[in-house]
Legacy VTK file of the C-alpha trace (Angstrom):
# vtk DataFile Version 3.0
C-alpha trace
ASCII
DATASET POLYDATA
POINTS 340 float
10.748 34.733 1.840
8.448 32.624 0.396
9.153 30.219 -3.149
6.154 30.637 -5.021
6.658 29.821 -8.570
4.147 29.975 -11.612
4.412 26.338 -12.268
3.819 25.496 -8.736
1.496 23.402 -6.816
-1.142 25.290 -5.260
-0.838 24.804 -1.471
-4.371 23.214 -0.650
-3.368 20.634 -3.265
0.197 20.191 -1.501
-1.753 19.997 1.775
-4.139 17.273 0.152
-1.473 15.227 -1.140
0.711 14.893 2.122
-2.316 12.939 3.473
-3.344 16.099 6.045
-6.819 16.581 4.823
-9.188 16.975 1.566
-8.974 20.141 -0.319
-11.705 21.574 0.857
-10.474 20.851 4.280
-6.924 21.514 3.844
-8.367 25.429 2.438
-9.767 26.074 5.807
-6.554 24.923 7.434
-5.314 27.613 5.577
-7.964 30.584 6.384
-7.614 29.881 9.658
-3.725 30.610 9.593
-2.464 27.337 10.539
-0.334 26.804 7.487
3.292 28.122 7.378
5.503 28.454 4.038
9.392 28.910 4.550
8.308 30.402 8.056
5.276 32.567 7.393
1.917 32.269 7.961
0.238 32.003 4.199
-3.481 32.664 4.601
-4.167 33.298 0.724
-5.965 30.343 -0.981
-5.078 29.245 -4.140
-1.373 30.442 -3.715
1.253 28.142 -5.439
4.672 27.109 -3.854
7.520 26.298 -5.169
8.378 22.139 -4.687
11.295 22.902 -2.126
9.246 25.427 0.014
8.879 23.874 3.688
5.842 23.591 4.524
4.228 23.288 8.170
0.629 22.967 9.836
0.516 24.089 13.374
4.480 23.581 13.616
5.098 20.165 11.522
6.932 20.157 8.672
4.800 18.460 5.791
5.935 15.780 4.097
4.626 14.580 0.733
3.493 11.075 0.393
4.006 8.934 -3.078
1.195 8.950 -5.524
-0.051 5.524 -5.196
-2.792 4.149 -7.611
-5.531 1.361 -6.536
-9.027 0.411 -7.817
-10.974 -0.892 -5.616
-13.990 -3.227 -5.804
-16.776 -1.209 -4.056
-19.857 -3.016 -2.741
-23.191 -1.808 -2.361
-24.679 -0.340 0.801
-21.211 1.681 0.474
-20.995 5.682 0.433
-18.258 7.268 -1.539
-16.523 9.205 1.218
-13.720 8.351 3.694
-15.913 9.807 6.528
-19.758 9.752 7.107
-21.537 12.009 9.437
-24.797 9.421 9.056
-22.704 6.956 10.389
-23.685 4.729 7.104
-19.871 2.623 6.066
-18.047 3.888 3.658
-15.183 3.226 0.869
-12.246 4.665 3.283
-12.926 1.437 5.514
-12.043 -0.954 2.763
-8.848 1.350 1.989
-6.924 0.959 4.787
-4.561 -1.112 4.474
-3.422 1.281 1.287
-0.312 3.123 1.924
-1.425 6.168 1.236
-4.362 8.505 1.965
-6.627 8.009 -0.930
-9.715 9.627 -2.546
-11.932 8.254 -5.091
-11.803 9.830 -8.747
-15.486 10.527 -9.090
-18.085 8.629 -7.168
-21.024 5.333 -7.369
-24.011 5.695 -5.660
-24.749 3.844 -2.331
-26.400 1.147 -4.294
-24.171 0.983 -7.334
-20.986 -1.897 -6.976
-18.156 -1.997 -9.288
-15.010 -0.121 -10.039
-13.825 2.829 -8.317
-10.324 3.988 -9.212
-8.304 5.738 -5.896
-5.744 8.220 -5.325
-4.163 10.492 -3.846
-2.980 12.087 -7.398
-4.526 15.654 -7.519
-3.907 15.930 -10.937
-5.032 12.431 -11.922
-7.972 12.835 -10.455
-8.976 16.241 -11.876
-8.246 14.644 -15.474
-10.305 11.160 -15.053
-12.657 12.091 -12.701
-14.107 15.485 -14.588
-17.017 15.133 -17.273
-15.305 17.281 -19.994
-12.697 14.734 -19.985
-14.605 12.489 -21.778
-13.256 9.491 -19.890
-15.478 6.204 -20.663
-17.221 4.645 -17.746
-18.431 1.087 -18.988
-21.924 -0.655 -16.923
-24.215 -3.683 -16.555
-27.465 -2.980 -15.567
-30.410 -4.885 -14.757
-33.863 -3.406 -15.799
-37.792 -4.606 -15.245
-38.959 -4.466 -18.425
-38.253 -5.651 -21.971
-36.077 -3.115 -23.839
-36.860 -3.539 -28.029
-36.294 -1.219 -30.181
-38.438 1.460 -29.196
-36.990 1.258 -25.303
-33.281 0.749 -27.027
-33.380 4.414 -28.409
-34.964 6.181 -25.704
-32.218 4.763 -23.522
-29.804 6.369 -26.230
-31.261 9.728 -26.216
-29.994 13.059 -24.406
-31.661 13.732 -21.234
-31.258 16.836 -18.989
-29.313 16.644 -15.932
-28.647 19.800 -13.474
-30.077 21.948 -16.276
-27.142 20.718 -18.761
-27.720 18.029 -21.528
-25.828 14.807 -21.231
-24.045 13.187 -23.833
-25.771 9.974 -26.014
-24.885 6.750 -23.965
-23.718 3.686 -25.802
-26.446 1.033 -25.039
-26.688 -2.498 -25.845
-28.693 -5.813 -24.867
-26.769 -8.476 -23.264
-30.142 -10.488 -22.371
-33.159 -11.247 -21.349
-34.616 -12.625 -18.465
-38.559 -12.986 -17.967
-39.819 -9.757 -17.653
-36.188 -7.808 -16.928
-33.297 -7.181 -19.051
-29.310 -7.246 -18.501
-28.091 -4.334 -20.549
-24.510 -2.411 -21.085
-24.315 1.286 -21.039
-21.286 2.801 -21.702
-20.794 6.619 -20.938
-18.379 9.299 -22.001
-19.103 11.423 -18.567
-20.213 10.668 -15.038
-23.011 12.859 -14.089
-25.190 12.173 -10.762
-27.450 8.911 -11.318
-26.959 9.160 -14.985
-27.373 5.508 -15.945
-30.695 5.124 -13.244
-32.089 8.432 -14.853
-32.157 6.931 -18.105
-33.594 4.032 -17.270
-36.366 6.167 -15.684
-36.648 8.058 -18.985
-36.980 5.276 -20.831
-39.898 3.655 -18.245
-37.325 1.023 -17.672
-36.347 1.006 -13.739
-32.943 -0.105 -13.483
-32.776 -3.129 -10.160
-29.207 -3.586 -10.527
-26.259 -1.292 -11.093
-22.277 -2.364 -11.604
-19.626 -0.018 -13.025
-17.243 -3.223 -14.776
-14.716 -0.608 -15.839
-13.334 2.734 -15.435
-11.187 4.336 -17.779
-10.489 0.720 -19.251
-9.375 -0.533 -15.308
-11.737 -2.859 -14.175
-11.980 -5.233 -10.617
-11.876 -8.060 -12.326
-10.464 -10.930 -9.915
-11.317 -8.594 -6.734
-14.148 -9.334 -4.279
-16.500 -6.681 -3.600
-14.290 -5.251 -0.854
-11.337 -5.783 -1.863
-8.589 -3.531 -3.663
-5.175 -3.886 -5.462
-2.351 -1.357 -7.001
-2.903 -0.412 -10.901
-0.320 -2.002 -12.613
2.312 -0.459 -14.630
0.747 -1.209 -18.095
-2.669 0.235 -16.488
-0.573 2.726 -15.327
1.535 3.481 -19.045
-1.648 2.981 -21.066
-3.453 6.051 -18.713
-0.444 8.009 -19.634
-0.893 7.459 -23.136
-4.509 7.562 -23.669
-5.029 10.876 -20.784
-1.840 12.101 -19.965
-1.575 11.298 -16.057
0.216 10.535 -13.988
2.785 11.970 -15.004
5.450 9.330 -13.910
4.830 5.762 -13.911
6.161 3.759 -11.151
6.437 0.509 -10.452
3.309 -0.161 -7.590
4.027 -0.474 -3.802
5.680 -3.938 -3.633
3.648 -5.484 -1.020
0.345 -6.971 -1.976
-3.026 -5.605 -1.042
-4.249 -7.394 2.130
-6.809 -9.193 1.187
-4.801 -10.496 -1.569
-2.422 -12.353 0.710
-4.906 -13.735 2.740
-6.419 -15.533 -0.476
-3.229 -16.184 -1.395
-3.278 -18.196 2.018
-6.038 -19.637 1.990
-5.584 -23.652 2.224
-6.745 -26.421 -0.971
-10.305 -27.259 -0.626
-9.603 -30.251 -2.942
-11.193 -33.306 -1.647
-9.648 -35.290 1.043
-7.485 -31.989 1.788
-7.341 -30.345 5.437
-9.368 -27.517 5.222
-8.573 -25.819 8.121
-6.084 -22.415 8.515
-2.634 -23.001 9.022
-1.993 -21.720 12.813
0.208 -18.504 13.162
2.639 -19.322 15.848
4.013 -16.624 18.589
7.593 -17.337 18.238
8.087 -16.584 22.055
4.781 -19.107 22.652
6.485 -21.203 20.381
10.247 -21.291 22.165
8.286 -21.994 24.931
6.177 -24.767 23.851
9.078 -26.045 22.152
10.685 -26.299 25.158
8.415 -28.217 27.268
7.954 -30.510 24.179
11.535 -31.414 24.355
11.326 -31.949 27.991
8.627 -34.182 27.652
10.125 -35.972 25.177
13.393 -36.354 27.271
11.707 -37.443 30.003
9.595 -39.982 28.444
12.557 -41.374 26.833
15.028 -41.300 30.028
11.916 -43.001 31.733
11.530 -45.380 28.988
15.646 -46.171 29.407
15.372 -46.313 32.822
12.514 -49.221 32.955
13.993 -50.890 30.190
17.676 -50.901 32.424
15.515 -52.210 35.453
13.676 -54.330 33.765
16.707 -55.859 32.443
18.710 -56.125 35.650
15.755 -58.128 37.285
15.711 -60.128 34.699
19.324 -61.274 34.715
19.192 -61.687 38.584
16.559 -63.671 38.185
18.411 -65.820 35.673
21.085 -66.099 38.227
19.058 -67.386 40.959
17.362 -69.682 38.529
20.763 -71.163 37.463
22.282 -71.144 41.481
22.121 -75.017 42.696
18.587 -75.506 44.504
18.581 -77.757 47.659
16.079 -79.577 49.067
14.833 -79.819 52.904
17.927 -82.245 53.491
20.318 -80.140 52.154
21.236 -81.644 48.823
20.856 -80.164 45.425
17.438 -80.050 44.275
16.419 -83.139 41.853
18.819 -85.662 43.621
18.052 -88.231 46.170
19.743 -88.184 49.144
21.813 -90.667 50.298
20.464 -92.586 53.521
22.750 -92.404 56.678
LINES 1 341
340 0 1 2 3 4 5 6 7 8 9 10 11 12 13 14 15 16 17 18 19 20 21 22 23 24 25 26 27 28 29 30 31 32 33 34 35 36 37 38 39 40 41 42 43 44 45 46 47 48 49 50 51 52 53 54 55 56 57 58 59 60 61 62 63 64 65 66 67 68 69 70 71 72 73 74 75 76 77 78 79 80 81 82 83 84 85 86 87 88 89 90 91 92 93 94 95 96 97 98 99 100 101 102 103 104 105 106 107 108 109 110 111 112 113 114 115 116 117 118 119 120 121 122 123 124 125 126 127 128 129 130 131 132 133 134 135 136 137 138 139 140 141 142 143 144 145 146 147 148 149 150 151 152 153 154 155 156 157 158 159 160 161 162 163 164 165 166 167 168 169 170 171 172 173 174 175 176 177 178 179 180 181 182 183 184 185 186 187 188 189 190 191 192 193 194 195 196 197 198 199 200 201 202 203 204 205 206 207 208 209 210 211 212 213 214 215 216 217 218 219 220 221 222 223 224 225 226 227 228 229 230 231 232 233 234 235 236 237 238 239 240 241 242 243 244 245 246 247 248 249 250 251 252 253 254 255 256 257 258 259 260 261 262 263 264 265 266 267 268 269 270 271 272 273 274 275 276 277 278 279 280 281 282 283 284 285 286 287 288 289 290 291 292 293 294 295 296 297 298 299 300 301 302 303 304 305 306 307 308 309 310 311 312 313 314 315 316 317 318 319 320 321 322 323 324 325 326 327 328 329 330 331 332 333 334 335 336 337 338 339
């Protein structure tokens, strides 16, 4: 019989969080009547199951993976998906060396860089990605044009977006350059292009777009790129502030990739070697280790060997030296002979 309790976890969701596919994915996994609970084929979408049901696709049991947190430092040029059917790159190709299978919670445009919490925390990313949440989304723009007073409230006002009003952004000038302007614009939703359609209500195009924080998590210290675990105190203060998740563990021990590579990196001081430290195949290395030794032998049995010859010459040479020399007549050397 199947577990299904009240207080379940709808089976999509379950399906989602194991790491088998997206939601929307995982619900046509279960249409097409690929999903089993406690034996039986459950084709009804949106059903809940109880924690200790077993659950199989097409025969395998489904195992749950943990709920990891990252954030991750997305560049531009970048689509927030983990597949693209334009072929364009996307965010799931700087997340792979993540433990999990992770989603972003909400989404930046292809042009916009900054940070873009990930997850694989249903629930977590219902409550912090979703606009009636409220959660503050904090960024630095770059607009042509100078924004006074006048351009400083229209920037402020409510515009329409997908036939809904948006809620008053928090605006202020950081400074100006020339003819453009760095601004902040802090929002209490996420809706599509907000911050670049109010810059186009305003007259003010917007040339440069960076999300510096999310939810009060920002990428600060991360290349564009480059991701790392939330911390526990990110992790405590989401708790407090939005409720999720809703158990804080410690993060996945190992660092993030890229961090250990930087963490590598040699001392560009001056007078420093700059180059990489060498990673050595310990077989390779057994071997060369070998033939080093050998070399080294054999150099220094060669070296003992000349140095033995060269030393037994020289003492028979000494010898013959101190041997009594004769001359033609048959006397030692250096005396006269005496005359018959």
């Amino acid at each position: 019989m199947t577990l299904r309790k009240a207080g379940g976890e709808r089976l999509q969701k379950v399906l989602a969080r194991a790491g088998i596919a997206s939601r929307r994915a995982a619900e046509q996994l279960i249409a097409a009547g690929r999903v089993r609970v406690n034996g039986r084929i459950e084709s009804e979408l949106g059903v809940r199951v109880d924690p200790r049901a077993r659950v199989e696709v097409d025969g395998r049991r489904v195992i749950a993976e943990p709920l990891v947190y990252v954030v991750l430092h997305k560049p531009r040029g970048v689509v927030c998906t983990l597949k693209d059917p334009e072929g364009r790159p996307t965010v799931g190709e700087h997340l792979r060396g993540v433990s999990a299978r992770v989603v972003p919670a909400g989404r930046l445009d292809f042009h916009t860089s900054g940070a873009l919490i990930c997850t694989n925390d249903g629930e977590f990313l219902a409550k912090v990605a979703h606009p009636r949440h409220h959660v503050p989304k904090e960024y630095v723009a770059k607009v042509r044009g100078i924004v006074d007073e006048a351009a400083l409230a229209l920037l402020k006002e409510q515009i329409v977006i997908e036939g809904r009003p948006t809620r008053p952004a928090e605006v202020r000038v950081l400074r100006v350059e020339g003819d453009k302007t760095w601004i902040t614009v802090r929002l209490r939703e996420g809706k599509n292009r907000q911050v670049r359609r109010l810059g186009e209500h305003a007259g003010l195009p917007v040339m440069r777009l960076v999300r510096v924080a999310h939810a009060g998590i920002t990428a600060e210290g991360l290349r564009p790129g480059e991701w790392r675990y939330l911390t526990v105190d990110e992790l405590r203060q989401l708790q407090q502030e939005y409720g999720v998740p809703r158990r804080v563990r410690a993060p996945e021990p190992r660092e993030a990739p890229q961090a250990q590579d930087r963490r590598r990196s040699v001392d560009r001081r001056p007078g420093r070697d700059h180059r990489a430290p060498a990673v050595r195949d310990p077989r390779s290395a057994g071997a060369r280790d070998q033939r080093s030794t050998g070399a080294r032998d054999q150099r220094s049995t060669g070296a003992r060997d000349q140095r033995s010859t060269g030393a037994r010459a020289q003492r028979s040479a000494g010898a013959r030296d101190q041997r009594p020399r004769t001359d033609r007549a048959g006397g030692p050397a250096g005396r006269p002979s005496r005359p018959r």
